[in-house]
Each structure stands twice: as C-alpha cells, then as structure tokens.
Residue, then its C-alpha position, 0 to 999 in steps of 0.5 A: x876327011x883326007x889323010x893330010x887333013x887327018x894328019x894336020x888336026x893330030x898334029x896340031x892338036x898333039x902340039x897343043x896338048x903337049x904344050x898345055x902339059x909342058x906349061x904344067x910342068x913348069x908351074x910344078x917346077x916352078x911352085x917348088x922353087x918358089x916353096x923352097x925360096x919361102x921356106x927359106x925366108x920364113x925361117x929366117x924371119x922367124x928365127x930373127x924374131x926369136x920364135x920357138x923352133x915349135x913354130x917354125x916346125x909348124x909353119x913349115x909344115x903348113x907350107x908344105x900341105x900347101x905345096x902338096x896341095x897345089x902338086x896333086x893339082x897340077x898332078x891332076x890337071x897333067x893326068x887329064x892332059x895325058x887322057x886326052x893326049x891317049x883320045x887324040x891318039x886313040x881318034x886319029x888310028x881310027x880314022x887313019x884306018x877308016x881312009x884306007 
C-alpha cells in the first residue's frame, strides 16, 4: 500500500467516523428537544384535566428514565465511534511507519 493510498483509506475512513459520530450527536440534541417539547405538553394536558400534581410528578418522571434511557444509548454507541476513531488512528501511524 502506498503512502497516498494509506492517507486516503484514513481519511476517508476518519470522515465517515466523524459523521457517524456528528449524526449521534444531533439525535442526543434533538431527543432532549423533543423530551422537553413532551414535557411540556403533558403538563398542560394534564393540568387541564385536573390531575393531581402526584401524577404529573410521576409521568414526568417516567419521561425522564426514557430520555435517560435513550442518552446512555446514544452515549454508548458515540464511545464506540470514538474506539474505533482511536483503531483507525492507531492502524494508519502503524502502517505510515511500515512505509518508511
């Protein structure tokens, strides 16, 4: 493998990486946007309905073990991105130091 060809594969593969991880970050974004958004708009159904605060408390509660739910996945699928990031880094310097 030549040294442009070396460059390219990280490159590209660097790129792809970083846009996996870019693309998590934006659901992480945009899952507590949207949790928020629900919060919200089942307090206010809720409150129209004259539920007791208890309830409100616990749904709210609820939303939030199923936002943190969905965080620490995406938490861990952004770690994973960021291993392998590491392996193509870690591969690429190996290889660069085999050509020379």
């Amino acid at each position: 493998m030549e040294a442009e060809e070396l460059l390219r594969d990280y490159q590209r593969n660097r790129a792809e990486l970083e846009e996996r991880e870019d693309t998590v970050k934006r659901y992480m974004r945009n899952g507590q946007d949207y949790t928020q958004d629900i919060f919200f708009q089942v307090r206010q159904l809720l409150r129209k309905r004259g539920t007791s605060v208890e309830s409100i408390m616990e749904t709210q509660r609820e939303l939030q073990r199923n936002e943190d739910h969905y965080l620490e996945e995406l938490a861990q699928e952004r770690k994973e991105l960021m291993l392998q990031q590491e392996e193509v880094e870690q591969f690429y310097r190996k290889k660069r130091q085999e050509l020379k």
